[in-house]
C-alpha positions as CSV (number, residue, x, y, z in Angstrom):
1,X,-14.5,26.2,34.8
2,X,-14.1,24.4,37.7
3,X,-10.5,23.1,39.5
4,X,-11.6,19.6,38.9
5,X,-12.1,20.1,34.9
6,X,-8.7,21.4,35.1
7,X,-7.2,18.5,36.6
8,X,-5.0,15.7,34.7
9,X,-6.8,12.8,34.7
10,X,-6.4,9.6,32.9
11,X,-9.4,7.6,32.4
12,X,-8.7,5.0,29.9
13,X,-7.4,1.7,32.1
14,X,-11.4,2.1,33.8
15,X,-13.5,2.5,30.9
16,X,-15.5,-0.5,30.6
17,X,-14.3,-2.0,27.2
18,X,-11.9,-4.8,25.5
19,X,-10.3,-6.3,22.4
20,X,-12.2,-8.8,21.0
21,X,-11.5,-12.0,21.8
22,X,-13.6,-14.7,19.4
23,X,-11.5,-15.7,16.0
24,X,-12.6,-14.6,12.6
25,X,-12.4,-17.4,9.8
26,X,-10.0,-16.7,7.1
27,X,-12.8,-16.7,4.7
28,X,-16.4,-15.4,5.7
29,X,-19.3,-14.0,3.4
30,X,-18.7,-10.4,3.9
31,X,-21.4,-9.7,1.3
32,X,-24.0,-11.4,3.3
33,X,-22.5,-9.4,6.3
34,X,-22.8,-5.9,4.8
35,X,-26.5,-6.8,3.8
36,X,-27.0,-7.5,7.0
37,X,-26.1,-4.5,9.1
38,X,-27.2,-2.2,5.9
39,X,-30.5,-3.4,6.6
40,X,-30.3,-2.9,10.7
41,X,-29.9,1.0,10.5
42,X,-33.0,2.1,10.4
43,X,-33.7,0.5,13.9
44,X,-30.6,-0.1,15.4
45,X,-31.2,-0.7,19.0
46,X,-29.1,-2.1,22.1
47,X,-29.5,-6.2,20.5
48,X,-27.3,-4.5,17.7
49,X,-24.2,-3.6,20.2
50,X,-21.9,-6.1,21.7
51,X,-22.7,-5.3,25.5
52,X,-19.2,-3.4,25.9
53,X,-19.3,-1.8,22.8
54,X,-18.1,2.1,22.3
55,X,-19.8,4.6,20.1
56,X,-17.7,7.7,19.2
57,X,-19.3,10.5,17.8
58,X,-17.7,13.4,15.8
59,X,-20.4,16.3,15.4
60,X,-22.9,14.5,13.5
61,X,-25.1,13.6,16.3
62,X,-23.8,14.9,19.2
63,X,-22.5,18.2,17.8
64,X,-19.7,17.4,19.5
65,X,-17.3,14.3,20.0
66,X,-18.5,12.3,22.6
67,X,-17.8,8.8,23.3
68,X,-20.5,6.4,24.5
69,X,-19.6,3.0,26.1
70,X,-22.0,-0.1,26.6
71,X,-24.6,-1.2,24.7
72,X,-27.9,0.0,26.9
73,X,-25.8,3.8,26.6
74,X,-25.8,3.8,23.0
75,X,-28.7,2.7,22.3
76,X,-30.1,5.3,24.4
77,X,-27.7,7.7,23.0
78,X,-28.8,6.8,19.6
79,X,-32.0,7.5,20.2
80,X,-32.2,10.5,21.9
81,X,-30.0,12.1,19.2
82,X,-31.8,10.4,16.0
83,X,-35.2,11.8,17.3
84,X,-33.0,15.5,16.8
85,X,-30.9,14.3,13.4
86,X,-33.9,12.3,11.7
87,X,-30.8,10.2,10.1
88,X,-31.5,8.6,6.9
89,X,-30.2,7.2,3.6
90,X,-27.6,4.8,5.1
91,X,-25.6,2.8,2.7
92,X,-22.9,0.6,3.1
93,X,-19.9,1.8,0.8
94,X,-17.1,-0.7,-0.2
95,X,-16.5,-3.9,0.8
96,X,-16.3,-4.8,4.5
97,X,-12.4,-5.8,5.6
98,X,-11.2,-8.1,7.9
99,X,-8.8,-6.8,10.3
100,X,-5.8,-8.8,12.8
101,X,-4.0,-7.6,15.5
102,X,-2.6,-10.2,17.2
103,X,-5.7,-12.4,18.6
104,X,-8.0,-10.0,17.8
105,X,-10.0,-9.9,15.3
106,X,-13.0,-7.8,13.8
107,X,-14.7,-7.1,10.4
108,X,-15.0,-2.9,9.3
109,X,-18.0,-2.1,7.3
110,X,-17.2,1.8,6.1
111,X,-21.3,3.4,5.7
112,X,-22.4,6.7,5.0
113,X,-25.4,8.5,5.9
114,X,-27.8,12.2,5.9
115,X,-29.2,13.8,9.4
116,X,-32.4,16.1,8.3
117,X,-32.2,18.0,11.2
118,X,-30.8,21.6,11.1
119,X,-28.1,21.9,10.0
120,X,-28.9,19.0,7.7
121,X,-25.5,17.2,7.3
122,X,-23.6,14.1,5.4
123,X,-21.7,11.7,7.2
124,X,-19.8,9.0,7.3
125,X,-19.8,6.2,9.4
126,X,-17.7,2.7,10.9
127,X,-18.5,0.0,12.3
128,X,-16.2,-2.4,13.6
129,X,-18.2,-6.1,14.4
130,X,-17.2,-9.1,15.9
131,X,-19.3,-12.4,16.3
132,X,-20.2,-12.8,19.8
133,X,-19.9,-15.9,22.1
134,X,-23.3,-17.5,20.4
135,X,-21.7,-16.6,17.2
136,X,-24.4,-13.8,16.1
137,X,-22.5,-10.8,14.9
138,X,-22.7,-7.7,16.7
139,X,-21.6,-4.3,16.5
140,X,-18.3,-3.8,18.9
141,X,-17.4,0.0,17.8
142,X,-19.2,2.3,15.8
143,X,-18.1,5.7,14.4
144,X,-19.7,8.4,13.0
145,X,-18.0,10.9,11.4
146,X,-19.5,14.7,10.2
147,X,-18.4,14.8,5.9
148,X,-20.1,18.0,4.7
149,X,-22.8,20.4,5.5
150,X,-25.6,19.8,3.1
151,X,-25.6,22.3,0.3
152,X,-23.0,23.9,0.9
153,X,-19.1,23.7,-0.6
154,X,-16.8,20.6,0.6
155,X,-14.5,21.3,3.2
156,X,-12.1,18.3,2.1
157,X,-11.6,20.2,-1.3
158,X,-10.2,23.3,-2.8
159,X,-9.2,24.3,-6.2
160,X,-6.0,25.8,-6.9
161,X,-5.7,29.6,-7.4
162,X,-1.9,29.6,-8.5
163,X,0.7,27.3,-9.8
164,X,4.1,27.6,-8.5
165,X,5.2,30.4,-10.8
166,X,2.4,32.7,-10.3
167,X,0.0,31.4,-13.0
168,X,-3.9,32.2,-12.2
169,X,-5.5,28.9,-12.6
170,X,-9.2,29.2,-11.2
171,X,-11.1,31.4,-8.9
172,X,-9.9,28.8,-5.9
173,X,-13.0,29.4,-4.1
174,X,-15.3,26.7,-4.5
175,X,-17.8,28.7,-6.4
176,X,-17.5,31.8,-3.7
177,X,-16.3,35.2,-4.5
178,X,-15.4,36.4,-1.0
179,X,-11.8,35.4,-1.3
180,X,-8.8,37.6,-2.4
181,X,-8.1,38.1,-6.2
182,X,-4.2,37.8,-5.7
183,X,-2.3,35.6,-3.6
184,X,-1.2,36.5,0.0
185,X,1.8,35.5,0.7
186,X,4.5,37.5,2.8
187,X,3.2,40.9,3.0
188,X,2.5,41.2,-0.8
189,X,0.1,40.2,-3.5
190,X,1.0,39.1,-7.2
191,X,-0.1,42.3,-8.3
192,X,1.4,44.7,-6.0
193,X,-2.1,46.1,-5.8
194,X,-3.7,45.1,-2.4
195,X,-2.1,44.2,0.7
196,X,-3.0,40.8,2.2
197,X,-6.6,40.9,0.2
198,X,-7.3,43.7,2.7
199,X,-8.9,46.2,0.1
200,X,-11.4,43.3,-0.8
201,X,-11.9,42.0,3.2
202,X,-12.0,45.4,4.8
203,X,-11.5,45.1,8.4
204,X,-14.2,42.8,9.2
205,X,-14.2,39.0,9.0
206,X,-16.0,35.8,9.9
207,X,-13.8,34.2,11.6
208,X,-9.8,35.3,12.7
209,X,-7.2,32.5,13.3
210,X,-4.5,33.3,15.6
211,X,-1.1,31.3,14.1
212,X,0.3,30.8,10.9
213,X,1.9,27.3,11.9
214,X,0.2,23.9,10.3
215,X,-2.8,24.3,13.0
216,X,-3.1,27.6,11.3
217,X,-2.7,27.4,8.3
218,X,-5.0,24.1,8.3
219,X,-7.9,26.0,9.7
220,X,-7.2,29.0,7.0
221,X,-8.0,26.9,4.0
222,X,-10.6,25.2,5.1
223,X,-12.0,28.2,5.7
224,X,-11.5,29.3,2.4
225,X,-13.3,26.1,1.2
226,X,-16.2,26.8,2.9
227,X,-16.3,30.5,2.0
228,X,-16.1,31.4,4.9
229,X,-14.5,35.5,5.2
230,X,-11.0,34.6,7.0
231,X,-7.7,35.9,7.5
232,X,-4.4,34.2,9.2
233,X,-2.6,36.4,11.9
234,X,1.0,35.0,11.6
235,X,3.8,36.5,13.8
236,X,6.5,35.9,11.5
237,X,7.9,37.7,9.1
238,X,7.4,34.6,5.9
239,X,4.8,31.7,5.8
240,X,6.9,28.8,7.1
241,X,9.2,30.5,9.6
242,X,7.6,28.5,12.4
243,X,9.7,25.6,11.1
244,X,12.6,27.7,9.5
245,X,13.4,29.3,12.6
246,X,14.2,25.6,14.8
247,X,17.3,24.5,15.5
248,X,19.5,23.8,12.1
249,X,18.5,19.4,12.0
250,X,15.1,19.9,13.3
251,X,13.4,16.9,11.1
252,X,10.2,15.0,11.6
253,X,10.3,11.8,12.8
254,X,7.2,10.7,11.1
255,X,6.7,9.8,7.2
256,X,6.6,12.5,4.7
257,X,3.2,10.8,3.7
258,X,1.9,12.3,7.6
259,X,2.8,15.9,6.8
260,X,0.8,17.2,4.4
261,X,-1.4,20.3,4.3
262,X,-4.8,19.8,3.4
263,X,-5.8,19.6,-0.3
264,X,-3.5,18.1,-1.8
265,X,0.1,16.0,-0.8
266,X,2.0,18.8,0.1
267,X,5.2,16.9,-0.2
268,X,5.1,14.7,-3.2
269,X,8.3,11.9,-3.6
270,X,10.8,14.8,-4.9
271,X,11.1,15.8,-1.5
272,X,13.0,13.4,1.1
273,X,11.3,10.3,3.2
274,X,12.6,12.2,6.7
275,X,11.2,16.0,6.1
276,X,13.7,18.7,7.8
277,X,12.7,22.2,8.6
278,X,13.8,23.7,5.3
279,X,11.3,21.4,3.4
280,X,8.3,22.3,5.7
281,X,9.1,25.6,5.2
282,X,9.1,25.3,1.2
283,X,6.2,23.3,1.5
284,X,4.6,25.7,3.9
285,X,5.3,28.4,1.3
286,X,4.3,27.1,-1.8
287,X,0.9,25.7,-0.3
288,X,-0.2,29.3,0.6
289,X,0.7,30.7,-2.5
290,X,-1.1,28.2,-4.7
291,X,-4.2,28.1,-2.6
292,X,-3.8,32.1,-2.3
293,X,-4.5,31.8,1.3
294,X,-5.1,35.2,3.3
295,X,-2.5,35.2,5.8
296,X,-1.1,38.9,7.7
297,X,2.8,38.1,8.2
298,X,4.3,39.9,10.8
299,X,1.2,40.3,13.0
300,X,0.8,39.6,17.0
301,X,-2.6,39.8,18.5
302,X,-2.0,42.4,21.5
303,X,-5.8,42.2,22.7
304,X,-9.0,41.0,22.6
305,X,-12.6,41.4,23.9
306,X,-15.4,39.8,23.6
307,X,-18.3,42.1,22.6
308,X,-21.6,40.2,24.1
309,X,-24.2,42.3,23.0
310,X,-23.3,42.6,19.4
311,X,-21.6,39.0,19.5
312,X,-18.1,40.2,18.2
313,X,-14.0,40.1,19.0
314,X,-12.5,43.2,18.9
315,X,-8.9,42.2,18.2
316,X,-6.4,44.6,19.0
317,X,-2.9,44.1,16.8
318,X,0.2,44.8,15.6
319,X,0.9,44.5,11.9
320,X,4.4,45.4,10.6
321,X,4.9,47.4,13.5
322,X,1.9,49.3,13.5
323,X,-1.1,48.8,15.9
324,X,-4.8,48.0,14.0
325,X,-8.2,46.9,15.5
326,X,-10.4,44.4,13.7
327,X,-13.5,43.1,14.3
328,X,-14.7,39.1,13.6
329,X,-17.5,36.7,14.8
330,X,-15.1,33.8,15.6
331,X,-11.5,32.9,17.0
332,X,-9.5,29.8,16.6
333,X,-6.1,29.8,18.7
334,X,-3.6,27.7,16.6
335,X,-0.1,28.9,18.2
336,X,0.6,25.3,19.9
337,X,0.4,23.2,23.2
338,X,2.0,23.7,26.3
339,X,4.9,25.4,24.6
340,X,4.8,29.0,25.8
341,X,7.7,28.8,28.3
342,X,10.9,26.8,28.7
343,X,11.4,25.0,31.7
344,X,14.7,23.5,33.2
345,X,15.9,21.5,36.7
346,X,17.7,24.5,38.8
347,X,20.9,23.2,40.1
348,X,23.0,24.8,43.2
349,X,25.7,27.1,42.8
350,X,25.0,28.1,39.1
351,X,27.3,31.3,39.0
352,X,30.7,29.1,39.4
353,X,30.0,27.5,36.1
354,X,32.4,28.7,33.3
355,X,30.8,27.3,29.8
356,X,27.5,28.0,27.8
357,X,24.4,26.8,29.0
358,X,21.4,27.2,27.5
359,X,17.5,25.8,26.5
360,X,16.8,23.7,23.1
361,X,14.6,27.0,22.9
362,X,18.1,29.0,22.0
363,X,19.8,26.5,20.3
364,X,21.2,26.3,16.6
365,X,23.7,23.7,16.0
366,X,26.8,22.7,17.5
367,X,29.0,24.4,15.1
368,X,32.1,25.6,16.9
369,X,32.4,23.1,19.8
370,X,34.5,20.3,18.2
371,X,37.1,19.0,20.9
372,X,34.7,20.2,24.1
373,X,32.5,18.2,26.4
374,X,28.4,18.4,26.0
375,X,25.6,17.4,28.3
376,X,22.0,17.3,27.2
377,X,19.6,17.2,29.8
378,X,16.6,14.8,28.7
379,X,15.7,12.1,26.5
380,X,12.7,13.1,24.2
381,X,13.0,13.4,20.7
382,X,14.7,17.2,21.3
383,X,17.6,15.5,23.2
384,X,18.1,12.7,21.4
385,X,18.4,15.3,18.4
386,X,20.7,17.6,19.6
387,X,23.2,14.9,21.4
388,X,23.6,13.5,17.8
389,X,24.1,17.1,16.6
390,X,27.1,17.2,19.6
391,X,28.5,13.5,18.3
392,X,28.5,14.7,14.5
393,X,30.2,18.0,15.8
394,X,32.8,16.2,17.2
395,X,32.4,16.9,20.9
396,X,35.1,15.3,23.0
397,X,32.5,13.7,24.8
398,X,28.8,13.9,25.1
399,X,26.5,12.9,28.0
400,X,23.2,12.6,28.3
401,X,21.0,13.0,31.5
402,X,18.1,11.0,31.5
403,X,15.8,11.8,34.5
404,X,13.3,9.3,33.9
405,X,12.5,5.7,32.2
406,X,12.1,6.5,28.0
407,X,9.7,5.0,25.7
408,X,11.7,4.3,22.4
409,X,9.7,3.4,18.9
410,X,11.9,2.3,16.5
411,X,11.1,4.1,13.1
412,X,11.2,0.8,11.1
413,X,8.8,-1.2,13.6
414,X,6.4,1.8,13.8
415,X,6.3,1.8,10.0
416,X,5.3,-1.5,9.8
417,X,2.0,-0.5,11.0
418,X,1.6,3.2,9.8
419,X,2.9,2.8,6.4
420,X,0.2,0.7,5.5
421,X,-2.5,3.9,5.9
422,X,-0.2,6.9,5.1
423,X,1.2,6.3,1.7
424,X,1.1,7.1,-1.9
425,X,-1.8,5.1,-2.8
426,X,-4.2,5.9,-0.5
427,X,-5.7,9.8,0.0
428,X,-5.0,11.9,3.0
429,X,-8.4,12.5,4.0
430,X,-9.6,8.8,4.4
431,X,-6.4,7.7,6.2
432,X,-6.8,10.5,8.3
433,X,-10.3,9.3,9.2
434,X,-9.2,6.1,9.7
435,X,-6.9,6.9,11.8
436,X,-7.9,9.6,14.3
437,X,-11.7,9.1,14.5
438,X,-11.4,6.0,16.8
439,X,-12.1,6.2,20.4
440,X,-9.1,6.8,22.4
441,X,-9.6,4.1,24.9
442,X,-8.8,1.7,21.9
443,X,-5.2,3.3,21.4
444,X,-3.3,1.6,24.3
445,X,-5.4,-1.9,23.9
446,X,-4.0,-1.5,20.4
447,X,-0.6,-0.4,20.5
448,X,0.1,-3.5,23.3
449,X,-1.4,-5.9,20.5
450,X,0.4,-4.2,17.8
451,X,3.7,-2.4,18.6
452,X,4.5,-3.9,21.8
453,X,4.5,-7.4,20.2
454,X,6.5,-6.0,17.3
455,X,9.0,-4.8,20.6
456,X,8.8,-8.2,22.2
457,X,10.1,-9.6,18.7
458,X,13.2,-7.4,18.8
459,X,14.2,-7.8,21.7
460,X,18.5,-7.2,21.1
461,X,18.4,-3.7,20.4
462,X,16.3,-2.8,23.4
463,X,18.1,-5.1,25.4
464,X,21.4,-2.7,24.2
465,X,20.3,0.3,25.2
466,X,19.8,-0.5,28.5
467,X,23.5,-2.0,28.7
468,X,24.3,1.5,28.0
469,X,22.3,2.7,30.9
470,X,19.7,4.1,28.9
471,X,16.4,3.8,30.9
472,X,13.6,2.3,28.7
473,X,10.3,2.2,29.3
474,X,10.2,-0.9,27.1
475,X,6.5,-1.1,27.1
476,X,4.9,2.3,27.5
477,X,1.1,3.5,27.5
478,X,0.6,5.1,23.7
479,X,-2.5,6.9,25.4
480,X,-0.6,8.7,28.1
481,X,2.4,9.6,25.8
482,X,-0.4,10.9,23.0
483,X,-3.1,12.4,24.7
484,X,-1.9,13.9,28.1
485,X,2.6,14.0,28.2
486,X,2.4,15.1,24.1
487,X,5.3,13.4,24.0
488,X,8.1,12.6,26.4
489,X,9.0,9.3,24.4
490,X,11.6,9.4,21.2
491,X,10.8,8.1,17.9
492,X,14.2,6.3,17.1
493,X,15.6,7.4,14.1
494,X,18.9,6.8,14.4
495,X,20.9,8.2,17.7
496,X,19.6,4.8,20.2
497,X,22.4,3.2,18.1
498,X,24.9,5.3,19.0
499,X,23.8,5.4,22.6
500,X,24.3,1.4,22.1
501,X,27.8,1.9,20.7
502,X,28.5,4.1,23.5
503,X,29.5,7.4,21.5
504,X,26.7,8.8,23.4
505,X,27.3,8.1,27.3
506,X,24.2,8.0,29.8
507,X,23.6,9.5,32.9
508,X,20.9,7.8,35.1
509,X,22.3,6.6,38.0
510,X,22.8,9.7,40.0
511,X,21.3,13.2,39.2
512,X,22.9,16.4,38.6
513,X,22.7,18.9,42.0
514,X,25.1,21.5,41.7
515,X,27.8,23.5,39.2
516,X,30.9,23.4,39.4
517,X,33.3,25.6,36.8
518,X,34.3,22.8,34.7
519,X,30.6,21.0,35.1
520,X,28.0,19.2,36.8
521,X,28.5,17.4,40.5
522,X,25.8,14.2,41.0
523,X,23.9,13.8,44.0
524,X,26.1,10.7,44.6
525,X,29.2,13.3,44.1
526,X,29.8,12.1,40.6
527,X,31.6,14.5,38.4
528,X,30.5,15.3,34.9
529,X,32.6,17.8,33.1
530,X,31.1,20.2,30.5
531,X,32.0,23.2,28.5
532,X,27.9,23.2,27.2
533,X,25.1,22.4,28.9
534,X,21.4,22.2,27.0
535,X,18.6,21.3,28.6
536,X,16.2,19.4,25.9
537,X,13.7,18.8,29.3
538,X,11.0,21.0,27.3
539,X,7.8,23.7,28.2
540,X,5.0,24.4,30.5
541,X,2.2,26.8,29.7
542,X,-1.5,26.2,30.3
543,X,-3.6,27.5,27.6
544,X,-6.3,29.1,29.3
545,X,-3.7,31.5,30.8
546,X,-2.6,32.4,27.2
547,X,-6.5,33.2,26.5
548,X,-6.6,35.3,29.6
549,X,-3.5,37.2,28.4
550,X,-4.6,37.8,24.8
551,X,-9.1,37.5,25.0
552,X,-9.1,38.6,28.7
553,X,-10.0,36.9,32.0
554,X,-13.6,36.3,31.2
555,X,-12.8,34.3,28.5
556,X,-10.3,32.3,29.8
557,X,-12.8,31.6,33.3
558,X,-15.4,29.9,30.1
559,X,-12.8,27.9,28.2
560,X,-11.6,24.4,29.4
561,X,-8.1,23.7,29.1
562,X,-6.2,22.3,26.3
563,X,-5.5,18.7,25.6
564,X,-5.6,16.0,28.6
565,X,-8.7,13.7,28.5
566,X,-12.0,13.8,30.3
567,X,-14.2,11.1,31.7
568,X,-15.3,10.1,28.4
569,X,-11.5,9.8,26.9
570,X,-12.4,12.7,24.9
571,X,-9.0,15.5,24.4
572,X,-10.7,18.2,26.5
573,X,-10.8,21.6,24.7
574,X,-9.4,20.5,21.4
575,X,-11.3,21.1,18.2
576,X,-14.9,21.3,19.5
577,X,-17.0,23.6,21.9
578,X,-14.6,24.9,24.4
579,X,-16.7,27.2,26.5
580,X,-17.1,29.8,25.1
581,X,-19.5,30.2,21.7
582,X,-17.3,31.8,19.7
583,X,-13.5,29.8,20.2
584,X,-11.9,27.3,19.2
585,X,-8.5,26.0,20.2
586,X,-6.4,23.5,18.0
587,X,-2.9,22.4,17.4
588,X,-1.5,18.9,18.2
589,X,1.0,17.1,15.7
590,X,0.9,18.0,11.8
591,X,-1.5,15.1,11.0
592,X,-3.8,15.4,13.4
593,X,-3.9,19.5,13.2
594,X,-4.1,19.1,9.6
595,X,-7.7,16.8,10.1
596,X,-9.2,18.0,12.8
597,X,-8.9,21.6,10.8
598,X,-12.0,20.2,8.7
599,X,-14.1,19.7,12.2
600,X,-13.1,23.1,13.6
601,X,-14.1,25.0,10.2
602,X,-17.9,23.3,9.8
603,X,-18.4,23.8,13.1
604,X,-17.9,27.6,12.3
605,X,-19.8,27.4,9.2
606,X,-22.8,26.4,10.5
607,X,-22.7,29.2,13.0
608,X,-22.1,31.3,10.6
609,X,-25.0,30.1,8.0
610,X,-27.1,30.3,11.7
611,X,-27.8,26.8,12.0
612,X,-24.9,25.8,14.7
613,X,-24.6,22.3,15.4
614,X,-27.0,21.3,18.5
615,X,-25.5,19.7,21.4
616,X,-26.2,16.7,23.3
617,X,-25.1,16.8,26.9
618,X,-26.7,13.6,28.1
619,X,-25.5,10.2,28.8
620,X,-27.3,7.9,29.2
621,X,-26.9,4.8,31.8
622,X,-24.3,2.3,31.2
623,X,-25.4,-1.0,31.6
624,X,-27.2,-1.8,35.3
625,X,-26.2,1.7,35.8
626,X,-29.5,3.7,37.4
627,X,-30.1,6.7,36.0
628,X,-28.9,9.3,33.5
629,X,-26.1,12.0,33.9
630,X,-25.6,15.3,32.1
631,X,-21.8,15.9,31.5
632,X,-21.1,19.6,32.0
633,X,-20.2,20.0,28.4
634,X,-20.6,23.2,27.3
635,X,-22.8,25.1,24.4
């Protein structure tokens, strides 16, 4: 892998495509519309495509998720991969929607479809169209979308093996027989009999996920719906401790309707709109145990290698303290992004300091330092956390140091939007693929129609907050903060109010440079006086270097990194080929781990039924571009 794949880049603001900009009527014959396009399919060609249109592909024809831009592209695309997919059977399903942001307007019209290639697969499919400036309707963005590997079990479904109280419902293996008799959970079995399903799996397996976290435990029952011979290395001692473990008001600050597990809605209305650790960790729990999921608590991953010639990992581990050696055809890392090691500012003379300091990494609560003075280094989500833990405590003060302008979201304007996909009415799995099977380059073009007007409308509480000195990036880029910081921005539940009221004091002006014993000395020889310091300012660790340290250098040298985008606006490294022809990395937040778990799982599926997915690594010219390129994707 070369430097240059490894580099950050940002390639959304260049990529040759816009909002629509022609008005829809408020009433149109969306019948005669669906017809239409139904009927176009079979020989859609570049007079079909508005000429900036995008085509994003998720593994049906690319094996792969590519993103094609301009209309002479796609239609080359298209047909270079339909002479491979022999697609068929399209059919328009449901009636075609008209959608508004803003100015801009477009009609969806949801299709499905069959490839009769090997592997022979069902998909679904999107197409976003727009009339153009002659007012003949073309196709601005079209989707496709892998569903199911023909003939073989769905990966969106799983029957129940156990209620909550131990009751044996079904066999919970989607008409397979390869999957553990008892549930898993913890060590033990509902039996007592086996350990972990290990008398029944033996030592071997088809495919090993590394993590028991939601990326994890996502992949695991997919797996498991697709019969595929699996087992769950979880370093922690009980299913859920991942969450259980955080600091004592760790919450989400997304909708319970966003945090479910695959299956099923993990967290039904008895639990609380605003989930905290405990209640992940319960729902964690009880999802494993009713979907008898094979998970190994307690077990770290000490080595691997790569066995060419036979085509197999040799995992080395440690299970309950005792070292074991398994064999599998296939690894999927799921232990999370760029969090392997904290990392702080250093300040001068750090041994005259007299209080506590410490990382968000080592903290609990603030239990215990009622009547003393707090600083909180940063202003994500973390810091904005903890500093309300330090006002509730009833620190005598509390300060935080904000090192650089803050995107805030305002729960209530960002649920004006999202609540309208993830709620009780409609199923996980088709808001999911609603909602992350769009082509990236659409999510800042988006957001500015959508939430940033919704920001411009509000303008008092924002304009409060930077009274306070808070440092607001009023109008930030979603696609940066999403797909290359991974946050950085703080989804305001709560605490920007008290920064308003001023029970939370800001720190902007002049930057911490050296301790003192009773604080923190500014560069412009401000004092701030502390008994705690906590630095919320987050964790570096590149992926790759993780693989080297657990699958050995040769492995990490074939893998690209994880997460950032490449020149396509595709995440690099997440959830498709990475490199190497037997790893997968995944992770990301809850919802998008939870649907990208379906991707990752066919993908090993059909290597394992010996039909992988084929890969197309052309792309075609852009339009009055001269010749073709070959990305250096990888097989």
């Amino acid at each position: 892998m070369s430097d240059t794949d490894s580099a950050s880049i940002y390639p959304l603001p260049d990529l040759p495509v816009s909002l629509p900009s022609i008005p829809i009527p408020e009433f149109i014959d969306v019948d005669a519309l669906s017809n239409y396009f139904n009927s176009s399919f079979e020989v859609l060609g570049e007079a079909h495509f508005l000429r900036d249109a995008v085509w994003r592909d998720t593994l049906v024809m690319t094996g792969t998720m590519r993103t094609f831009y301009s209309a002479q592209s796609i239609a080359a695309a298209w047909k270079d991969t339909a002479a491979t997919h022999k697609p068929t059977n399209f059919q328009v399903t449901g009636k075609p929607r008209v959608h508004r942001a803003g100015d801009a307007h477009w009609v969806n019209i949801q299709f499905k479809f069959e490839t009769q290639g090997l592997p022979a697969i069902y998909a679904d499919g999107l197409l976003s169209v727009v009339p153009d400036k002659d007012g003949i309707w073309k196709i601005w963005v079209m989707r496709t979308i892998i569903t199911d590997l023909v003939g073989q079990p769905k990966v969106d479904k799983l029957e129940p093996t156990y209620n909550l109280n131990g009751e044996k419902l079904s066999n919970g293996t989607n008409g397979h027989s390869e999957q553990p008799t008892d549930y898993t959970t913890n060590g033990t079995t509902s039996s007592g009999t086996l350990t972990n399903g290990e008398s029944k799996h033996g030592v071997d397996f088809e495919a090993v996920v590394i993590g028991g976290g939601q990326a994890g435990l996502s992949v695991g029952g997919r797996l498991k719906a697709l019969g595929v011979k699996y087992v769950v290395l979880d370093k922690y001692e009980e299913v859920g401790d991942s969450w259980a473990k955080r600091y004592d008001s760790t919450r989400l600050h997304t909708v319970r309707e966003f945090a479910h597990l695959p299956f099923e809605r993990t967290f039904p209305a008895t639990y609380q709109e605003w989930l905290v650790k405990d209640d992940l960790a319960k729902g964690h729990r009880e999802w494993v145990k009713k979907f008898d999921i094979n998970i190994w608590q307690s077990t770290t991953v000490l080595s691997g290698t790569w066995i060419a010639e036979k085509a197999i990992w040799e995992l080395k581990l440690l299970r309950h303290g005792e070292e074991k050696t398994i064999t599998c055809s296939y690894v999927t890392l799921a232990v999370g992004a760029n969090s392997r090691f904290p990392i702080a500012p250093t300040y001068e003379n750090r041994e005259a300091f007299k209080g506590l300091v410490l990382h968000s990494s080592e903290y609990t609560n603030s239990k215990g330092w009622a009547g003393k003075h707090g600083i909180v280094v940063g202003s994500g989500n973390t810091a904005h956390d903890v500093a309300d833990d330090m006002e509730r405590a009833g620190l005598a003060s509390v300060t935080m140091v904000q090192r650089n302008p803050t995107f805030v979201i305002p729960v209530d304007l960002y649920r004006e939007t999202h609540d309208l996909l993830y709620n009780e009415r409609i199923p996980t799995e088709f808001a999911d693929m609603m909602f992350f099977t769009g082509p990236s380059v659409l999510t800042p073009l988006l957001a500015g129609k959508m939430l940033h007007a919704k920001i411009r409308a509000n303008p008092d509480r924002f304009d409060a907050l930077e009274k306070a000195g808070f440092l607001l990036d009023r109008y930030a880029d979603m696609g940066k903060i999403i797909f290359v910081k991974q946050g950085g921005h703080y989804m305001d539940v709560g605490t920007s109010g008290k920064i308003a009221q001023g029970l939370i004091k800001m720190q902007t002006d002049s930057l911490p440079v050296r301790w003192v014993e009773d604080g923190l000395v500014c560069a412009d020889g401000h004092h701030l006086k502390a008994d705690v310091v906590l630095f919320a300012t987050g964790f570096v660790g590149n992926m790759r270097l993780l693989v080297a340290e657990l699958l050995g250098t040769d492995t990490a040298a074939q893998v690209q990194d994880f997460w950032g985008l490449d020149a396509e606006g595709e995440l690099r490294g997440a959830f498709k080929p990475s490199g190497h022809p037997a790893f997968w990395y995944t992770g990301g937040a809850i919802g998008q781990a939870r649907y990208m778990s379906r991707h990752i799982a066919l993908q090993i599926k059909a290597k394992v039924l010996g039909t992988p997915l084929p890969m197309y690594t052309q792309t075609p010219p852009r339009n009055n571009s001269p010749q073709y390129k070959k990305l250096p994707l990888v097989s």
